[in-house]
C-alpha positions as CSV (number, residue, x, y, z in Angstrom):
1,X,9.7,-10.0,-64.6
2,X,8.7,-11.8,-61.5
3,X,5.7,-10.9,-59.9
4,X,5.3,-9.8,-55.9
5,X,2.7,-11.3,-54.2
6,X,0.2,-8.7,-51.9
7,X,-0.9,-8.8,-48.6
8,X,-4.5,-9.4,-48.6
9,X,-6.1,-5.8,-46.8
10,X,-7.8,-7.3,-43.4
11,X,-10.3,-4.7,-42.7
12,X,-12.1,-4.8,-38.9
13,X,-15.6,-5.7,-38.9
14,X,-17.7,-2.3,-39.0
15,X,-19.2,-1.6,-34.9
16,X,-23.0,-2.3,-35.1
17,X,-24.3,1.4,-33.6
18,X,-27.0,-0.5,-31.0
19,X,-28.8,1.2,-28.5
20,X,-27.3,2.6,-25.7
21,X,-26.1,0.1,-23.1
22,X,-26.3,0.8,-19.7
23,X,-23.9,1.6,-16.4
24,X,-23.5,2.4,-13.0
25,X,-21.4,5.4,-11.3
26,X,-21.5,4.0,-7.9
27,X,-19.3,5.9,-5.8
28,X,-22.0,7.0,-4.0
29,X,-22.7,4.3,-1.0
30,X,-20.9,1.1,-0.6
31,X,-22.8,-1.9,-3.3
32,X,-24.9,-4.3,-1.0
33,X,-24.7,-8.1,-2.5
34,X,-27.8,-8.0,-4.4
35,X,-26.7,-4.6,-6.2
36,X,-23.3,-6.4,-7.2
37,X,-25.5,-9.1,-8.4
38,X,-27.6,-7.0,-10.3
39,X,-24.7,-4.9,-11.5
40,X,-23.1,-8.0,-13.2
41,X,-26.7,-8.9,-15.0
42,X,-27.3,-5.4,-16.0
43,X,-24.3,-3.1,-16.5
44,X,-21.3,-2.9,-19.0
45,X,-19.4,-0.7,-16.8
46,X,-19.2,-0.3,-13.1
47,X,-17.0,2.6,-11.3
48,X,-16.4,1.8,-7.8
49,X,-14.5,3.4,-5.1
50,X,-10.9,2.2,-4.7
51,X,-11.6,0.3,-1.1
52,X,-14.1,-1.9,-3.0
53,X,-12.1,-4.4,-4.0
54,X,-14.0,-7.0,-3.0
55,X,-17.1,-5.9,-5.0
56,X,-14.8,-5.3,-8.3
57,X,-13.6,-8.6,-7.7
58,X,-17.2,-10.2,-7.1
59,X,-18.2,-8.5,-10.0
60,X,-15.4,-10.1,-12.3
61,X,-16.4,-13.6,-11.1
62,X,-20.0,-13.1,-12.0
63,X,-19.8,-11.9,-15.5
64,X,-15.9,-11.2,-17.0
65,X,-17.3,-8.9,-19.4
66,X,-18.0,-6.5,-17.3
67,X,-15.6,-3.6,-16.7
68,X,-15.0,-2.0,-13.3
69,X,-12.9,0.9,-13.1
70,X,-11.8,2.5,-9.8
71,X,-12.5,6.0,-9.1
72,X,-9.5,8.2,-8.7
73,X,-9.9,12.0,-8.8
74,X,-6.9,14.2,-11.4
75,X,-7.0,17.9,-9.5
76,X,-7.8,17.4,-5.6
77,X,-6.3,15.5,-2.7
78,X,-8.6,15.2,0.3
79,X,-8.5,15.0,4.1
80,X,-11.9,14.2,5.0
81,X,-12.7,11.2,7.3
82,X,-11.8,7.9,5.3
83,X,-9.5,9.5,2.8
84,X,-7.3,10.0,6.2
85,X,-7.4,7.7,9.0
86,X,-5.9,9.7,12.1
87,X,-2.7,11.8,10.9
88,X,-1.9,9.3,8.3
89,X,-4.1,8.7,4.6
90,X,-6.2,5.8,4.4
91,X,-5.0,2.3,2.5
92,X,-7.1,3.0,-0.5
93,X,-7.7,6.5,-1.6
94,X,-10.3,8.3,-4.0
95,X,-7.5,10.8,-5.1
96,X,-3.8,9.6,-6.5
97,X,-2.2,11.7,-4.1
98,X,-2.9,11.4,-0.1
99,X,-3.4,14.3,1.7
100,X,-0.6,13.8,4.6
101,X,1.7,12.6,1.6
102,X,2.1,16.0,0.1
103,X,2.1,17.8,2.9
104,X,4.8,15.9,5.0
105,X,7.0,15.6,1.4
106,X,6.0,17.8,-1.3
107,X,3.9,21.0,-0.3
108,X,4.4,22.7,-3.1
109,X,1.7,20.2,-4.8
110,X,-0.8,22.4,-3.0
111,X,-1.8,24.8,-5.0
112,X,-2.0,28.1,-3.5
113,X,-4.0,31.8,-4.6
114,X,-2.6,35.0,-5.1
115,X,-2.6,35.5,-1.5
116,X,-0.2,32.4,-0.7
117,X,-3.3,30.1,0.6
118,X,-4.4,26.6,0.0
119,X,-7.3,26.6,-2.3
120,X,-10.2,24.2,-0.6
121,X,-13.3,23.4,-3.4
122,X,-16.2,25.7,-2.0
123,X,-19.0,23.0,-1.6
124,X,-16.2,20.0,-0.8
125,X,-15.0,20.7,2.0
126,X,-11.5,19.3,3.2
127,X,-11.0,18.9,-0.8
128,X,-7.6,20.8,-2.3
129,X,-6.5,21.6,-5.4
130,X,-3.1,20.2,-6.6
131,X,-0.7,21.8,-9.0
132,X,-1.9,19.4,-11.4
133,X,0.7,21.4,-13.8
134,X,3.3,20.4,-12.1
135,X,5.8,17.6,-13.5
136,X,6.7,16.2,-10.2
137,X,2.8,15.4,-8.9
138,X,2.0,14.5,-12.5
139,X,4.8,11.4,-12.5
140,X,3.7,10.7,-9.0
141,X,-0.3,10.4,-9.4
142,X,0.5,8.3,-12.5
143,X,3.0,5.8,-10.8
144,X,0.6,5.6,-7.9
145,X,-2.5,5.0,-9.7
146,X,-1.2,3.0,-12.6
147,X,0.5,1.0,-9.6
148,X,-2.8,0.2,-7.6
149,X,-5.0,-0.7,-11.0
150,X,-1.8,-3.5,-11.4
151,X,-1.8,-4.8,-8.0
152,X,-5.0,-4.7,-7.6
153,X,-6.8,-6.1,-10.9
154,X,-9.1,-2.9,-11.5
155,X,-9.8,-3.0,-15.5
156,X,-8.6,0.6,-15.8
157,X,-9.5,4.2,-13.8
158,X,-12.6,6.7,-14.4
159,X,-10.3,9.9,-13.9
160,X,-12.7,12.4,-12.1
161,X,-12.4,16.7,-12.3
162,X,-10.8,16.8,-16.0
163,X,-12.0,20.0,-15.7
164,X,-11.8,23.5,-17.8
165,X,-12.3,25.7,-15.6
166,X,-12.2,26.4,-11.3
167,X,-14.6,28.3,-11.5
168,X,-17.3,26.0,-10.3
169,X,-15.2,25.1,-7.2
170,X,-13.4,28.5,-6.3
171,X,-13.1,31.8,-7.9
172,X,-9.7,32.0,-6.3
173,X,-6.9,32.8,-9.1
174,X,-3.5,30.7,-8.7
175,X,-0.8,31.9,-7.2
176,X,1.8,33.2,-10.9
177,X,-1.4,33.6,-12.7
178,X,-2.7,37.0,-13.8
179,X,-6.4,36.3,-13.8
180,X,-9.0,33.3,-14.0
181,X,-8.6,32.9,-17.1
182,X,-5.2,32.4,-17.1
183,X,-6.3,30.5,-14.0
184,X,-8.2,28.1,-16.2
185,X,-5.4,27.6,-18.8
186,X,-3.0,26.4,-16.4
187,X,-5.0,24.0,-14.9
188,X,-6.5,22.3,-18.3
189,X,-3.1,22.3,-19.8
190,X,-1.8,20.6,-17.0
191,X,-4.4,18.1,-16.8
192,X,-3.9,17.6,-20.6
193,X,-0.1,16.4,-19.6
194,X,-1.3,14.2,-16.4
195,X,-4.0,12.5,-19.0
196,X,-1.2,12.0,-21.7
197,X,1.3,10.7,-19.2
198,X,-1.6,8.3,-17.2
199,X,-3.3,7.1,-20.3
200,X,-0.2,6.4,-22.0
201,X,0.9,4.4,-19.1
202,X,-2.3,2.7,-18.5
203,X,-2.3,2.0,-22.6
204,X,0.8,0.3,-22.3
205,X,-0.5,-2.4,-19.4
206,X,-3.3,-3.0,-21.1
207,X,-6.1,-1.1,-18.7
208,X,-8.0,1.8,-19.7
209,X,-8.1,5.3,-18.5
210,X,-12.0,7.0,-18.7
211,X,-11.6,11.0,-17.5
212,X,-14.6,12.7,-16.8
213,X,-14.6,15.3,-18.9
214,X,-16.6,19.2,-18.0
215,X,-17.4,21.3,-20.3
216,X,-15.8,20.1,-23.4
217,X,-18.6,22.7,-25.6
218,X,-16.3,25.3,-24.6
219,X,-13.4,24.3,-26.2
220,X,-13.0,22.5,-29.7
221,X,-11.3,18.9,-30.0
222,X,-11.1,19.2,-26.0
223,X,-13.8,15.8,-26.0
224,X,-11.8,14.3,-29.2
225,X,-8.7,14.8,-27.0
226,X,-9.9,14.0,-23.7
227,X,-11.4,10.6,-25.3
228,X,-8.5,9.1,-27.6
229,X,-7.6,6.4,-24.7
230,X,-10.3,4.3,-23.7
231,X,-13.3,6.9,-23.8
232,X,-14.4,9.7,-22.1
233,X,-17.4,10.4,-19.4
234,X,-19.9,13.4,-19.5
235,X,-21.3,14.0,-16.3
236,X,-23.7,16.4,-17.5
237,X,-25.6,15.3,-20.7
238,X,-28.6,15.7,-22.0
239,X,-28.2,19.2,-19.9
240,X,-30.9,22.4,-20.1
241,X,-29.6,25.7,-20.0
242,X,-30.7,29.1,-18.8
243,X,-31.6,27.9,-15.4
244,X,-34.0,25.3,-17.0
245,X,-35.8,27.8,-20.2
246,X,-33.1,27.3,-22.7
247,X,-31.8,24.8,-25.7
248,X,-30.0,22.1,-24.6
249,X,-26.0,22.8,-23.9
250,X,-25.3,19.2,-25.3
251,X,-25.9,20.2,-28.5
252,X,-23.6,23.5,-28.3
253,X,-20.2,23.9,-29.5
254,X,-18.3,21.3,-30.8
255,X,-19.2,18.5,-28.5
256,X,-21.8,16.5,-30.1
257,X,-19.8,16.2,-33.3
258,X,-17.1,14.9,-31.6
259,X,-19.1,12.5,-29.9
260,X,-20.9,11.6,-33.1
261,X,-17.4,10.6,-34.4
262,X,-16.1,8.6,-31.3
263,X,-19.3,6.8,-31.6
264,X,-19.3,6.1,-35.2
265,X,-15.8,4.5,-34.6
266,X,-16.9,2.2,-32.0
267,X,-13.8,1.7,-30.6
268,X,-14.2,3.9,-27.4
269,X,-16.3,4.0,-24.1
270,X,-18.9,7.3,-23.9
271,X,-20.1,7.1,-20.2
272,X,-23.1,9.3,-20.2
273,X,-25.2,10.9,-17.2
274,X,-28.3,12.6,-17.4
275,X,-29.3,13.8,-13.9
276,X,-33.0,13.3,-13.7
277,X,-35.9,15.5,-11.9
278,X,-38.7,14.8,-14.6
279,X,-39.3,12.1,-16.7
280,X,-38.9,14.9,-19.5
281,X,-34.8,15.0,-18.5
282,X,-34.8,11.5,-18.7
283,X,-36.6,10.8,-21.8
284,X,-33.8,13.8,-23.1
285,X,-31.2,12.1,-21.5
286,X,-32.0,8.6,-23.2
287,X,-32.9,10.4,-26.4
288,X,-29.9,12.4,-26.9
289,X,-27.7,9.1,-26.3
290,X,-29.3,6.9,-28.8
291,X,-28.3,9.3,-31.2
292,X,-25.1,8.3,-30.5
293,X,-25.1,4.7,-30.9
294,X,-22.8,2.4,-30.8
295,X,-21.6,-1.1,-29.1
296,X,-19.5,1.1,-26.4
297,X,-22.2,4.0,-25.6
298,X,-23.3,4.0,-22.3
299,X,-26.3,5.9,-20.7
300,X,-27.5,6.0,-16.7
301,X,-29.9,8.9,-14.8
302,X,-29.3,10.0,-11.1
303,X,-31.5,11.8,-9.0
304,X,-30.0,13.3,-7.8
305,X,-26.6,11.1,-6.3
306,X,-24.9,8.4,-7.4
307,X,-26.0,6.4,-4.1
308,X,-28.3,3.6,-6.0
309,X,-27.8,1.9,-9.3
310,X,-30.7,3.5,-11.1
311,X,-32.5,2.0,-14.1
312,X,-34.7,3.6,-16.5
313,X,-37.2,2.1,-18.7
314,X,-36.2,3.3,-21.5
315,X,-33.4,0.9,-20.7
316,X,-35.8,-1.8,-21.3
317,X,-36.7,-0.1,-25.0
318,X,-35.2,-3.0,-27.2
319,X,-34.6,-0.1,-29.8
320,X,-32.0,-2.9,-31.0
321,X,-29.8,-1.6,-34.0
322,X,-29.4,2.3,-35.3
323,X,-30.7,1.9,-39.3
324,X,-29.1,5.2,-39.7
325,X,-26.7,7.8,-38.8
326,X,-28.4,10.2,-36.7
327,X,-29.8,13.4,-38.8
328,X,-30.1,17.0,-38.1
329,X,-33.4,18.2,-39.7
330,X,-34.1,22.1,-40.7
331,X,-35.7,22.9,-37.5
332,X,-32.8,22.0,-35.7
333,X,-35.0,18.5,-34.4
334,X,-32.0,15.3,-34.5
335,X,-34.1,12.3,-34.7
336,X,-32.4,8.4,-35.7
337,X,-34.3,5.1,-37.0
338,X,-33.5,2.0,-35.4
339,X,-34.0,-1.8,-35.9
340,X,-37.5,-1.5,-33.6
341,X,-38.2,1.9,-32.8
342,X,-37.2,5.9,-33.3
343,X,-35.8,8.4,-31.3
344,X,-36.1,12.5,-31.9
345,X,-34.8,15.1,-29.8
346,X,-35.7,18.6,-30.1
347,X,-32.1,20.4,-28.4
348,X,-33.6,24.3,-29.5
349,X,-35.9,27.0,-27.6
350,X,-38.6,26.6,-29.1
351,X,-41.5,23.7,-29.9
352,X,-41.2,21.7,-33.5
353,X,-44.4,20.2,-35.5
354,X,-42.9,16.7,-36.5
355,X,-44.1,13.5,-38.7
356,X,-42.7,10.1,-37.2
357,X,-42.6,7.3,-39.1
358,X,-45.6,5.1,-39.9
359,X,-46.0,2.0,-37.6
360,X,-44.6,3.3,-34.2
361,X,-46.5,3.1,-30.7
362,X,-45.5,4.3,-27.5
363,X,-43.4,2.7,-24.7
364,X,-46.6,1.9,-23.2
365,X,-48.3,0.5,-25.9
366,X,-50.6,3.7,-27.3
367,X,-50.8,4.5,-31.1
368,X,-48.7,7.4,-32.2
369,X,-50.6,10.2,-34.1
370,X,-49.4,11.2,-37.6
371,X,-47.8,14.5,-36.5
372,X,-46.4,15.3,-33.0
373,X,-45.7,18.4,-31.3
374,X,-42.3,17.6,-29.6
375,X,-41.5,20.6,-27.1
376,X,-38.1,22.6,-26.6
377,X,-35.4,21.0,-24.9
378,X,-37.6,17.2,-24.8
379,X,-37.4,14.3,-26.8
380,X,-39.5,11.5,-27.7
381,X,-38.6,7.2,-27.4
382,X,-41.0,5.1,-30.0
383,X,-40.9,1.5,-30.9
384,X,-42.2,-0.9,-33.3
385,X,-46.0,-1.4,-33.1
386,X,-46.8,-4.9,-31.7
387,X,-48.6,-6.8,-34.8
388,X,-52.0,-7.6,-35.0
C-alpha cells in the first residue's frame, strides 16, 4: 500500500484585537496641506470627496498604507451647486448617478410618491431619491462608480444612505407601495442588490466597497450583511436614546454581536463615529469601540460636522493589545482588559457600582479608587499606572 502524502494545513496568523485606530470622514470642507499631512501621520482611513483627487493622491505618496476611499452616495442624486455646473453635472460627483443624466435619459430613476412627485430629502434640499430597486440604475451606479475608483486610483468607495428606512428624510410613501413600511422594504432590498452587485464588482478589481450602514439594530444579520465586503461604517455609535435619558441604542438588537464577530475576524474595516457634545459621548464613543478591537476597527468624534479632522485624546491612550474578549457582566456593564489599560461601558438606564482592576490611573495621571460608580449610558478609559 503506498502511502499519500498531505498537505500541510496553513493557518492565517490570528488578528491581534489592538485598540481602536483612528480616521477621518472628511467630506465636510476641502483638506488644507497641513491636514493632508497630518492625515497621512495620523489616520488609517481617509474618505474624501470625489473632486479631491489631488489630496487622495497626496495622501498615497506620503504614507501607502493609508486608505482613501471616495465618497459616493447609494439612494440620492443631487442638483445643488457643484454637483451640477450650469444645466450639465459636474466632472466629479458625490452621487453615482448625475442629476441632469437621469433626467435627460432615464426619469424613471426618480423615484416618485403616491401622488406621481419627485421625492426631495426634507433637510437636503435639491437631494432625490432614486429607484435604487431598480435593475437599470443599479447596473448604471455600479459601472459608473466602479469606473471612476479605476481611472482614478481611489482604494475603494465609502457608500453613503445604506439606509433602512426614509423615514428620516421623507415620510412620503413610493409610488406601487401600500404604506411606509412597505416603503422601507423596497428601498433596503434594493439597496441590498446595488451593494451585492457594487461590492462584487469592486471585489473583483481589487478595491473595497465600505457602505454606511443606518440602523442595522432594527434588523438581524442586516450589519453582518452590509459588512461581508471590505467593512461597514456606523454613523451613529456610541448613540443615547430617548432624546438623551435612555440606554445606549448601540447595544440594542443584534448589532453589537455582529460587530463583536466582524471584529474578532479581523479581516474587515468597522468605521465608527461618535458625534460628540460632552466629553461623556466621547469617552462612550471611545469606550464602546475598544470593545471591539481589532487591527481594522476604527473610531473618530465630530461635533458636530465632518468639516475638521478631529482627534481625541483618548486616541493618544496607548491601551495597546485587548487581553480579552470583551465581557458582558450581570448588570449589563461590558468592560475589556488590555495590554496597558481597561475600558468599561455601562450601555443601561441606570448607574452600576463597579471594581476595576488593581493598578490603573486615570488618563490624567490620578489614582483610581477601589470601587467606581460608572453612570448610565457613560463609560470609563484607564491605563496602566506609571511605576514608582
Amino acid at each position: 500500500m503506498v502511502s499519500q502524502a498531505t498537505e500541510p494545513v496553513v493557518t492565517a496568523p490570528v488578528p491581534k484585537p489592538l485598540a481602536p485606530c483612528a480616521w477621518w470622514y472628511g467630506i465636510g470642507d476641502s483638506p488644507s496641506q497641513w491636514e493632508i499631512k497630518s492625515a497621512a501621520r495620523h489616520y488609517d482611513v481617509v474618505v474624501l470627496n470625489a473632486w479631491e483627487t489631488a489630496a487622495m493622491r497626496k495622501l498615497h505618496e506620503l504614507n501607502p498604507k493609508v486608505k482613501v476611499l471616495v465618497y459616493k452616495d447609494f439612494s440620492s442624486t443631487r442638483n445643488y451647486a457643484g454637483a451640477v455646473e450650469g444645466m450639465r453635472d459636474a466632472k466629479y460627483l458625490p452621487t453615482g448617478i448625475g442629476y441632469f443624466a437621469a433626467e435627460r435619459q432615464h426619469p424613471e430613476w426618480f423615484a416618485k410618491d403616491t401622488g406621481g412627485k419627485r421625492i426631495e430629502w426634507k433637510g437636503y434640499p435639491k437631494h432625490w431619491q432614486m429607484a435604487v430597486w431598480d435593475p437599470a440604475y443599479q447596473k448604471a451606479w455600479s459601472d459608473a462608480v466602479v469606473g471612476e475608483v479605476l481611472r482614478e486610483g481611489w482604494d475603494g468607495v465609502l457608500a453613503d444612505n445604506d439606509f433602512s428606512s426614509l423615514k428620516y428624510y421623507s415620510p412620503a410613501v413610493i409610488a406601487g407601495t401600500a404604506d411606509t413600511a412597505g416603503t422601507d422594504r423596497l428601498l433596503r432590498e434594493g439597496l441590498d442588490g446595488m451593494l451585492a452587485l457594487t461590492g462584487d464588482a469592486l471585489e473583483k478589481a481589487g478595491k473595497m466597497l465600505v457602505p454606511n450602514v443606518s440602523e442595522s439594530q432594527l434588523t438581524p444579520g442586516r450589519w453582518a450583511a452590509h459588512s461581508r465586503y471590505s467593512g461597514a461604517m456606523e454613523e451613529n455609535f456610541g448613540l443615547r436614546g430617548d432624546d438623551g435619558a435612555g440606554e445606549l441604542i448601540t447595544f440594542q438588537g443584534n448589532q453589537f454581536k455582529e460587530q463583536r464577530a466582524q471584529a474578532a475576524l479581523g479581516e474587515s474595516w468597522l468605521l465608527l463615529i461618535t458625534h460628540t457634545k460632552s466629553e461623556q459621548e466621547e469617552r462612550v464613543g471611545y469606550a464602546s469601540a475598544a470593545l471591539l478591537a481589532s487591527p481594522r476597527t476604527c473610531w473618530t468624534r465630530a461635533n458636530p460636522d465632518y468639516k475638521n479632522p478631529y482627534w481625541s485624546l483618548y486616541q493618544d491612550a496607548r491601551l495597546g493589545e485587548a487581553v480579552e474578549a470583551a465581557t458582558r457582566l450581570p448588570s449589563g456593564v461590558w468592560h475589556r482588559r488590555y495590554s496597558n489599560g481597561w475600558v468599561a461601558v455601562n450601555p443601561t438606564k441606570t448607574s452600576v457600582l463597579l471594581t476595576p482592576p488593581a493598578g490603573l490611573a486615570t488618563l490624567r495621571g490620578d489614582p483610581v479608587p477601589a470601587q467606581l460608580d460608572l453612570p448610565a449610558a457613560d463609560a470609563v478609559v484607564l491605563v496602566n499606572a506609571p511605576k514608582p
